[in-house]
LUMZA-165398 format. One record per residue: residue number from 1; residue in three letters; chain; x, y, z of N, C-alpha, C in turn. Coordinates in steps of 0.1 Angstrom, whole numbers. Example, Ala and Ser with C-alpha at 12.3 -4.5 7.8 and 13.67 -1.06 7.14 Angstrom:
<nodes>
+-----+------+-----+-------+-------+-------+-------+-------+-------+-------+-------+-------+
| seq | type | mol |  n.xx |  n.yy |  n.zz | ca.xx | ca.yy | ca.zz |  c.xx |  c.yy |  c.zz |
+-----+------+-----+-------+-------+-------+-------+-------+-------+-------+-------+-------+
|   1 |  Ala |   A |   132 |   -57 |    78 |   123 |   -45 |    78 |   132 |   -33 |    78 |
|   2 |  Ser |   A |   128 |   -22 |    71 |   137 |   -11 |    71 |   129 |     0 |    79 |
+-----+------+-----+-------+-------+-------+-------+-------+-------+-------+-------+-------+
</nodes>
This chain:
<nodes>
+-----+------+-----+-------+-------+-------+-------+-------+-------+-------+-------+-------+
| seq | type | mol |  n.xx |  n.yy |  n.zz | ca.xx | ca.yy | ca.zz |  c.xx |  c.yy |  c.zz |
+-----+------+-----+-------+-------+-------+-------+-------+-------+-------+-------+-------+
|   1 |  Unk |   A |  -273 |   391 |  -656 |  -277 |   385 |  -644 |  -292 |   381 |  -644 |
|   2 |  Unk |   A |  -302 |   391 |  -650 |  -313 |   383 |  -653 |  -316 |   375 |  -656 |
|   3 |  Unk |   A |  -308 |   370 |  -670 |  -312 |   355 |  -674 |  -304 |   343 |  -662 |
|   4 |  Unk |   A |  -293 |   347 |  -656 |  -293 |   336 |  -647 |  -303 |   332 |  -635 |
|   5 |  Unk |   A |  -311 |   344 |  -635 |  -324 |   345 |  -624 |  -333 |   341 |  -629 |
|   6 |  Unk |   A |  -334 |   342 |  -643 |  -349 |   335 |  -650 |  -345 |   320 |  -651 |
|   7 |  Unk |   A |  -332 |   313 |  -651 |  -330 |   299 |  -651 |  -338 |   296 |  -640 |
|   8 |  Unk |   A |  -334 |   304 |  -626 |  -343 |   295 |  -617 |  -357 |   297 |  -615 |
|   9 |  Unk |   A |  -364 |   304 |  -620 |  -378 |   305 |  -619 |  -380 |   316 |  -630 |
|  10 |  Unk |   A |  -388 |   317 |  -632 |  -393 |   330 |  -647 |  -404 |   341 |  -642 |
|  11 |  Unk |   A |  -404 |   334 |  -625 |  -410 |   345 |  -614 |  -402 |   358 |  -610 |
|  12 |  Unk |   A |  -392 |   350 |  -604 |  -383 |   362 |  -602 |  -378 |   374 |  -607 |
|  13 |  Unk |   A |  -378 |   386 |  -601 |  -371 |   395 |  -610 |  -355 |   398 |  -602 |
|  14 |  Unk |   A |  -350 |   406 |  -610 |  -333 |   406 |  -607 |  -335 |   425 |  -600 |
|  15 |  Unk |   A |  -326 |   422 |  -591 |  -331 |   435 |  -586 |  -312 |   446 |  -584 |
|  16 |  Unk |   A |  -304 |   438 |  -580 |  -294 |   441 |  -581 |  -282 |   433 |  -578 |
|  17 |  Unk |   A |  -271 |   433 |  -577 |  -260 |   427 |  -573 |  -248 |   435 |  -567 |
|  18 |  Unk |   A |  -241 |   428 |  -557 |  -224 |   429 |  -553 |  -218 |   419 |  -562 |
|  19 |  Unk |   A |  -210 |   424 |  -564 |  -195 |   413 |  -562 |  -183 |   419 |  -553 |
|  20 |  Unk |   A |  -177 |   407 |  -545 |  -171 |   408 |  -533 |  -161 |   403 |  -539 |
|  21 |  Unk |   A |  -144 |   397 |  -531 |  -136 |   393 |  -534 |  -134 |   384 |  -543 |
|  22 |  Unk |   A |  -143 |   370 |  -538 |  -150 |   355 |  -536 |  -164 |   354 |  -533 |
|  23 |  Unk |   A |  -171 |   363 |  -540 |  -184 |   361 |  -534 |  -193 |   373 |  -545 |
|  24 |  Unk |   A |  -202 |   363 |  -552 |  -210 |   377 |  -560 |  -229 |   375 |  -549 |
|  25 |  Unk |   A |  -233 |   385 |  -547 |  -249 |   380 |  -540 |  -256 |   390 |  -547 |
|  26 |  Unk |   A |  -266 |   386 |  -552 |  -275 |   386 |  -563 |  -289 |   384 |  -553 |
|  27 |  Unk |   A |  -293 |   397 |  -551 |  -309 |   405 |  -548 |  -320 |   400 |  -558 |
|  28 |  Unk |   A |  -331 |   395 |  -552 |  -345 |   389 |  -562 |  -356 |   392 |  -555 |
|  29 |  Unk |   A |  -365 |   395 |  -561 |  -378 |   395 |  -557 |  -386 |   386 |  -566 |
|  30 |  Unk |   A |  -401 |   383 |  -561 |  -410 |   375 |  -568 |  -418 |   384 |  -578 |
|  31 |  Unk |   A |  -420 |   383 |  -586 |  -435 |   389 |  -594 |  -451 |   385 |  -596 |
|  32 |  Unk |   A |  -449 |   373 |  -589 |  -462 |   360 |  -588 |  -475 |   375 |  -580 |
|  33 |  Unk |   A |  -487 |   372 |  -586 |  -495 |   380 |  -579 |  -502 |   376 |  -569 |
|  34 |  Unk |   A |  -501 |   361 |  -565 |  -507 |   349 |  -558 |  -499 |   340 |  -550 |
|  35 |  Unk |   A |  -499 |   338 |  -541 |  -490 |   321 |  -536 |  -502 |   314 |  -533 |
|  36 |  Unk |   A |  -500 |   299 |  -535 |  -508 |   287 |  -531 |  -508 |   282 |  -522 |
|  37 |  Unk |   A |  -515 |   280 |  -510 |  -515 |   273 |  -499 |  -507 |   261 |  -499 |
|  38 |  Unk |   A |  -494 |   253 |  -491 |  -491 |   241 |  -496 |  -494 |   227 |  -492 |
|  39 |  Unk |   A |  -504 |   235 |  -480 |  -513 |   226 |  -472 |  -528 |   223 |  -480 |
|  40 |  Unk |   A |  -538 |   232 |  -478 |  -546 |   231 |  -486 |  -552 |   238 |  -499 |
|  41 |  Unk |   A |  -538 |   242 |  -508 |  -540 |   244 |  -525 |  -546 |   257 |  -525 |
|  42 |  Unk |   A |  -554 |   268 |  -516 |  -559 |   277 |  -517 |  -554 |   288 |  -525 |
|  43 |  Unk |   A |  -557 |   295 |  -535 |  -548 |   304 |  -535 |  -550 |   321 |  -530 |
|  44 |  Unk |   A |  -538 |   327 |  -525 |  -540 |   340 |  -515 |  -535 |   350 |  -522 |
|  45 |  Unk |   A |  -542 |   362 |  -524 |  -538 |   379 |  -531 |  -534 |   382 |  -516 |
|  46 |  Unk |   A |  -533 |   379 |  -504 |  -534 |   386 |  -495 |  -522 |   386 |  -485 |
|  47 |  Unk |   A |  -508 |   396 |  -490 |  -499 |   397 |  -480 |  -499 |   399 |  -466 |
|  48 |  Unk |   A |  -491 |   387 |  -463 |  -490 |   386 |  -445 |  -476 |   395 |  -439 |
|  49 |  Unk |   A |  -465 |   394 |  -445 |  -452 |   398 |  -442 |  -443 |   395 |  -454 |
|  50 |  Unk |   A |  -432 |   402 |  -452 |  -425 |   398 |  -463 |  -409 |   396 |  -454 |
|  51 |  Unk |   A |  -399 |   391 |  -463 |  -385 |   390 |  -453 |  -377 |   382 |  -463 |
|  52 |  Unk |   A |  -366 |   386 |  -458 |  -352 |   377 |  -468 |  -351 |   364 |  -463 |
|  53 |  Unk |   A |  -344 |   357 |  -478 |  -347 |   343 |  -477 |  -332 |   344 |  -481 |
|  54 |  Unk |   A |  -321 |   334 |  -481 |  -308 |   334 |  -489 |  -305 |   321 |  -487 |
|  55 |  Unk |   A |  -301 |   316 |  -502 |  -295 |   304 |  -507 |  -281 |   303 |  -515 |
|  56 |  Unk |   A |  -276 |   294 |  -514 |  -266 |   290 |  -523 |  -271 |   285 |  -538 |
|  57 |  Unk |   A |  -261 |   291 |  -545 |  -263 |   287 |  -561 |  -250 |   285 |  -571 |
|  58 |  Unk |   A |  -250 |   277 |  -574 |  -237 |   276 |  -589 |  -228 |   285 |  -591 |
|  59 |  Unk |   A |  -217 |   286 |  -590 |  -209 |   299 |  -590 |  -207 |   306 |  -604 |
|  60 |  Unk |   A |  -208 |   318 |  -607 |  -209 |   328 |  -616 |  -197 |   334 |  -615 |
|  61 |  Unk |   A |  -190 |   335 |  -625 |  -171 |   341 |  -630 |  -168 |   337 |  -618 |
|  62 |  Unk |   A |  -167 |   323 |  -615 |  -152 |   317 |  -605 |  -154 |   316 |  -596 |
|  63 |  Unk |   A |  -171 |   328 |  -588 |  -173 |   331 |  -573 |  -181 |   323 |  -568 |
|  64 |  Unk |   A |  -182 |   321 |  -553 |  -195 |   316 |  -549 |  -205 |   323 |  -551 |
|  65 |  Unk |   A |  -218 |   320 |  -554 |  -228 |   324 |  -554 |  -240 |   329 |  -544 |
|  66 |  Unk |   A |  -245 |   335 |  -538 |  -256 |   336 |  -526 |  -267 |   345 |  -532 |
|  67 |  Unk |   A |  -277 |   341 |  -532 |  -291 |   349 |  -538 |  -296 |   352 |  -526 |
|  68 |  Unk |   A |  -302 |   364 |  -525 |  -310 |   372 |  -512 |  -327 |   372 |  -521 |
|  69 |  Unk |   A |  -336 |   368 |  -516 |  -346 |   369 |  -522 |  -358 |   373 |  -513 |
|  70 |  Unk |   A |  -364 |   382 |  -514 |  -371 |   384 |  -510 |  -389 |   384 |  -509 |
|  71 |  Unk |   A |  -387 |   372 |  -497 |  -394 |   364 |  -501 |  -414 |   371 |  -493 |
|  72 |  Unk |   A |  -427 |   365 |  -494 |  -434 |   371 |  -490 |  -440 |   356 |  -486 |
|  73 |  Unk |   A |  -449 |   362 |  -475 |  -458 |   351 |  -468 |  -474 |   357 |  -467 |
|  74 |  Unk |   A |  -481 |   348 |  -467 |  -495 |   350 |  -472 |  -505 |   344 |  -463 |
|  75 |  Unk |   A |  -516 |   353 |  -466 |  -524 |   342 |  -456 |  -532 |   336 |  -460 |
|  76 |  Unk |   A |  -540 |   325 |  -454 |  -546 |   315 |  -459 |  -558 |   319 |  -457 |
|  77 |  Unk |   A |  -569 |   322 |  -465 |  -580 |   323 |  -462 |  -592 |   313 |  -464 |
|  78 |  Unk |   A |  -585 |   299 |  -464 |  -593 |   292 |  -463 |  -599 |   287 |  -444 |
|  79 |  Unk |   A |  -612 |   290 |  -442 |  -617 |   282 |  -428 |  -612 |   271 |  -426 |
|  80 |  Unk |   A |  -613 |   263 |  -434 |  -608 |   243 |  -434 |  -599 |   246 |  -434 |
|  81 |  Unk |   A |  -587 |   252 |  -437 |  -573 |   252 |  -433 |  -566 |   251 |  -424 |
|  82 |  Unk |   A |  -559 |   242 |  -417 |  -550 |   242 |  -403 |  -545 |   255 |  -401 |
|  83 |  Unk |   A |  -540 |   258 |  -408 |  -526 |   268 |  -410 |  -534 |   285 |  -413 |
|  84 |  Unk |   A |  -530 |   296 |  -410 |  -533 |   306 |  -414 |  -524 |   314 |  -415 |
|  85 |  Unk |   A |  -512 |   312 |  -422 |  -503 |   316 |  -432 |  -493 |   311 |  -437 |
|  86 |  Unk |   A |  -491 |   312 |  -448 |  -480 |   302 |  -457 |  -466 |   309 |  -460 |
|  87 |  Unk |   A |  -451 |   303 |  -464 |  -448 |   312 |  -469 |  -444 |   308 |  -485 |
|  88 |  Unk |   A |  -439 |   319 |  -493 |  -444 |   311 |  -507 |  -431 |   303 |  -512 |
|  89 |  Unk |   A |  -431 |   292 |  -517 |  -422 |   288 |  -523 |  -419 |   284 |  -540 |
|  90 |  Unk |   A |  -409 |   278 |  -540 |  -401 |   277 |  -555 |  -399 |   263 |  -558 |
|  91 |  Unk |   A |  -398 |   261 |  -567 |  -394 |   248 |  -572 |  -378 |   246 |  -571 |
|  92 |  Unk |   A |  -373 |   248 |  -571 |  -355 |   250 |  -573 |  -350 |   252 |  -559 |
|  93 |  Unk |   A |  -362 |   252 |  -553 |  -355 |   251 |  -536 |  -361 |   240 |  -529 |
|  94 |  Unk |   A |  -357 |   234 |  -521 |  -364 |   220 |  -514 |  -371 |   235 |  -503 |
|  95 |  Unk |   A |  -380 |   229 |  -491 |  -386 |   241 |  -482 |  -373 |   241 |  -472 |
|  96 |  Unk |   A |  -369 |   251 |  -465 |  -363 |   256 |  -460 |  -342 |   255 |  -458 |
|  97 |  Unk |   A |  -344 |   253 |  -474 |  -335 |   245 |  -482 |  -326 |   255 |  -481 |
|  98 |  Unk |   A |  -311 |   256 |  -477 |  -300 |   266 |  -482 |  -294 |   267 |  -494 |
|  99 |  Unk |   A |  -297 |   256 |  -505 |  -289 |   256 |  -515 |  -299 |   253 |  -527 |
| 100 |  Unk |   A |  -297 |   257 |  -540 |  -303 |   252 |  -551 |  -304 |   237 |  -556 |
| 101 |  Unk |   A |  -313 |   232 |  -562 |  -312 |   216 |  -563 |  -302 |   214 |  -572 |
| 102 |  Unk |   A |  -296 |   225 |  -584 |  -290 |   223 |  -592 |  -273 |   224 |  -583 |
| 103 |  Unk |   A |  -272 |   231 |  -572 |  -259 |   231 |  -565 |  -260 |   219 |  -560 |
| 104 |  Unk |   A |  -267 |   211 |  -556 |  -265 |   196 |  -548 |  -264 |   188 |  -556 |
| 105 |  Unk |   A |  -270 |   189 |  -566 |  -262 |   180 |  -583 |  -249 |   179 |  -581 |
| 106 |  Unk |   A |  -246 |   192 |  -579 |  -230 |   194 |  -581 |  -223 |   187 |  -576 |
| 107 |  Unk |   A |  -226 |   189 |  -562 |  -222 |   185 |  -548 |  -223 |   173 |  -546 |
| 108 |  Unk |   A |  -231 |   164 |  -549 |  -229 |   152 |  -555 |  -224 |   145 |  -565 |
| 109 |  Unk |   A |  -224 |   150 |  -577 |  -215 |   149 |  -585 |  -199 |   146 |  -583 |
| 110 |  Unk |   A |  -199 |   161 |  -577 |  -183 |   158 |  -574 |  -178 |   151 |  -563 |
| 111 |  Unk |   A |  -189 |   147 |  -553 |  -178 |   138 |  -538 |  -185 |   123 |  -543 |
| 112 |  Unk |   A |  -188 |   119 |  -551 |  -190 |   108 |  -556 |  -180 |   100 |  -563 |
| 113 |  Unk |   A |  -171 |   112 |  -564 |  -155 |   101 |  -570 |  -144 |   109 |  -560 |
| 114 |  Unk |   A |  -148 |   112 |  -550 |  -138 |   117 |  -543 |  -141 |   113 |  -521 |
| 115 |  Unk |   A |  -134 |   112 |  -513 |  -137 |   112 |  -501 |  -148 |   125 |  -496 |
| 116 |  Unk |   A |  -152 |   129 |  -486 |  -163 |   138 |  -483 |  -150 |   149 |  -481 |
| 117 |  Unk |   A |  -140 |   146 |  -470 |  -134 |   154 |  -467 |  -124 |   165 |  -481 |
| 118 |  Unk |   A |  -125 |   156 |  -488 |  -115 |   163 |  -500 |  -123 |   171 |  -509 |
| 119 |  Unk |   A |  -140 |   167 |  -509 |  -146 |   174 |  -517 |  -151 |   183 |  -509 |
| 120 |  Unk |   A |  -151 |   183 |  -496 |  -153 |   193 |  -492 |  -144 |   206 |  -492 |
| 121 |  Unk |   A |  -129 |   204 |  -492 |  -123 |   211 |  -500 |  -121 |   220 |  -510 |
| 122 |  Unk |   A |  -124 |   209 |  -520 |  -127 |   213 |  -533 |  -136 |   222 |  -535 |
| 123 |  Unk |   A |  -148 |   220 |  -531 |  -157 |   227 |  -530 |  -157 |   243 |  -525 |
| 124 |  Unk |   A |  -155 |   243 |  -509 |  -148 |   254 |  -508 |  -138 |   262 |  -513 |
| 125 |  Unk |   A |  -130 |   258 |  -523 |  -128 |   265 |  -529 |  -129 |   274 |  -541 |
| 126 |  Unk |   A |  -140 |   274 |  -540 |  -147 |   284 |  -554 |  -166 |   278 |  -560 |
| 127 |  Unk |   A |  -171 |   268 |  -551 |  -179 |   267 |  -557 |  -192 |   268 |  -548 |
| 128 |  Unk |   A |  -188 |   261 |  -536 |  -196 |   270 |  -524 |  -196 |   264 |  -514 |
| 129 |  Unk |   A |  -202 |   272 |  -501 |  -197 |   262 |  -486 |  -203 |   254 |  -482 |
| 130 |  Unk |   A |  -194 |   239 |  -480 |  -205 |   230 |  -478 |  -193 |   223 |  -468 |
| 131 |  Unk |   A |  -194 |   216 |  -461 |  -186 |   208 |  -451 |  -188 |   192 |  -454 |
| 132 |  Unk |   A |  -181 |   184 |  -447 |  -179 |   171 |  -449 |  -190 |   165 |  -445 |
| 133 |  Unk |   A |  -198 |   171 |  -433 |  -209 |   164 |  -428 |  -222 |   166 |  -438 |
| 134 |  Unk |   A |  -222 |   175 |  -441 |  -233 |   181 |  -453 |  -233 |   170 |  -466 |
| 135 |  Unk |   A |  -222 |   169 |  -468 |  -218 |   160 |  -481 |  -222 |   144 |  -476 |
| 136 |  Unk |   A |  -218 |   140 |  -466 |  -227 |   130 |  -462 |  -237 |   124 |  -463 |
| 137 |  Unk |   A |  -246 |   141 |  -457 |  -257 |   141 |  -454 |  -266 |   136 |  -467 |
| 138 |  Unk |   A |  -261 |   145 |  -478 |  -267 |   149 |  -494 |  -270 |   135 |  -499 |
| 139 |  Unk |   A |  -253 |   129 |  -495 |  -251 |   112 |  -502 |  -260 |   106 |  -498 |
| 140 |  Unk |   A |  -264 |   102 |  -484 |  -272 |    95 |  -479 |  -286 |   101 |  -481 |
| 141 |  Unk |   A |  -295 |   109 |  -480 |  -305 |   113 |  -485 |  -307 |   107 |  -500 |
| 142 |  Unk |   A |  -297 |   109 |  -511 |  -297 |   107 |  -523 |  -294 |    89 |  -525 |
| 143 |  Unk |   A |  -298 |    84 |  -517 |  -295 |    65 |  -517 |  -312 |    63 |  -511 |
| 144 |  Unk |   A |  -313 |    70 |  -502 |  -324 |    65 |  -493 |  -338 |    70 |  -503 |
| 145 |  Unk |   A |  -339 |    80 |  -508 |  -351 |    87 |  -515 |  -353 |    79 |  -524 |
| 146 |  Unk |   A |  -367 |    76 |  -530 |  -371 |    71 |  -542 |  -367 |    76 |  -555 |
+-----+------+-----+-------+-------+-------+-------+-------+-------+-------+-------+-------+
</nodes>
């Protein structure tokens, strides 16, 4: 399980897992000693709170995937700063993203030769939950973006 946690960042550590019927969820924490302001670049040693974050990810032996990560927020100690706390993020997640960029590949991938409603289907069954409107959504974002 570790190395599938170091795929998405080489921050993370693996902390433990379930596996459920249809469903494995895979516990993570950060190791970073710092987060960066994403407003103004600062960087903070100085935890503000911490709290669970959970995303969707690529399914592992057949299941859907859900990472619980535990995530921390920081404060900004810059004066010029608007903001006086951040929370930290990852590259492999858009900001307040429920899914991996590498699951929206997917997810595009596959309703790209199929209707939304059938890949939504498909999807649900075994790779992760996503609805017909979502699928849409992904397509159209993924035409409109540079």
């Amino acid at each position: 399980m570790d190395e599938f946690i170091k795929e998405l960042d080489a921050s993370l550590d693996y902390l433990e897992h379930e596996i459920t019927e249809n469903e494995v969820i895979i516990y993570v924490a950060s190791n970073r000693k710092s987060g960066s302001c994403p407003y103004c670049g600062c960087d903070s040693m100085r935890v503000h709170s911490r709290y669970e974050k959970s995303f969707q990810d690529l399914p592992i032996m057949g299941k859907k995937t859900k990472v619980i990560i535990e995530n921390r927020k920081f404060f900004c100690d810059n004066p010029d700063c608007t903001f006086t706390t951040f929370a930290e993020r990852f590259d492999f997640l858009k900001q307040n993203g429920k899914k991996t960029k590498r699951l929206i590949e997917k997810i595009i991938d596959i309703s790209l030769n199929t209707s939304s409603i059938a890949a939504s289907r498909t999807l649900k069954g075994g790779i992760a939950d996503v609805g017909k409107s979502t699928i849409c959504n992904l397509l159209k974002k993924r035409h409109t973006t540079p």
